[in-house]
N, C-alpha and C positions, 0 to 999 in steps of 0.2 A: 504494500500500500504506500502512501504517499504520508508523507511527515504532515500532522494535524497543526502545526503553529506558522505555515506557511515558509520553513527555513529548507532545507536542502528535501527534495524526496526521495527517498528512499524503496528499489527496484526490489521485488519479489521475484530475486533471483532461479528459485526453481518451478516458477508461476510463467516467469516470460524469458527464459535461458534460448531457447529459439529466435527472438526477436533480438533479444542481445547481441548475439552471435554475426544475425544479420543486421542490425543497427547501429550497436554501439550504444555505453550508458547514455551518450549526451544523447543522442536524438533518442532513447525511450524515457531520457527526465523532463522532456521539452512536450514528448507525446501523454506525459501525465499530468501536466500542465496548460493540455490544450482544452478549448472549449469548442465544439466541430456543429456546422448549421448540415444539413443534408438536405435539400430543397427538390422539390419533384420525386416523390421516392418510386412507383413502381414498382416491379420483380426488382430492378437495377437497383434502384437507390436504398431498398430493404436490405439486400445483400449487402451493399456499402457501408449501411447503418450497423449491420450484426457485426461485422470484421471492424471498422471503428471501436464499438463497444467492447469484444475480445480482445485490441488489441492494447486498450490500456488508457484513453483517452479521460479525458478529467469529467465531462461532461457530452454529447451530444443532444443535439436539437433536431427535431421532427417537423418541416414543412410538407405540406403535401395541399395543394390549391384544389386538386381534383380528388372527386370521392373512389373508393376502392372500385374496380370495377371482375368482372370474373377474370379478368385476363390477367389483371392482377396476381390473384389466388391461385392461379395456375401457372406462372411463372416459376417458381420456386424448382 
């Protein structure tokens, strides 16, 4: 998890040892400190949304202007 007093945060090393590997600490302290908008979500932007949220991000935001449609649902 991510230090609660706002000072250094601190990586759940065998939570995200995979992204590390591939990132490096800076870019996954920078990725726990993001705040992520997803705009138009879709099959596409629900997928984008899940792997954001797995992959460690501080927060994510849900826009979506148009209502679910079946094609939607069946995108996955």
């Amino acid at each position: 998890g991510m230090a609660k007093n706002g000072g250094e945060a601190e990586i759940d090393e065998g939570l995200y040892s995979r992204q590390l590997y591939v990132l490096g600490h800076e870019a996954m302290k920078r990725m726990q400190t993001s705040n992520v908008l997803v705009s138009g979500l879709r099959g596409l932007g629900v997928e984008i949304a899940k792997n954001l949220v797995l992959g460690g991000v501080k927060s994510v935001t849900l826009h979506d202007p148009q209502p679910a449609a079946w094609n939607d649902l069946a995108s996955q």
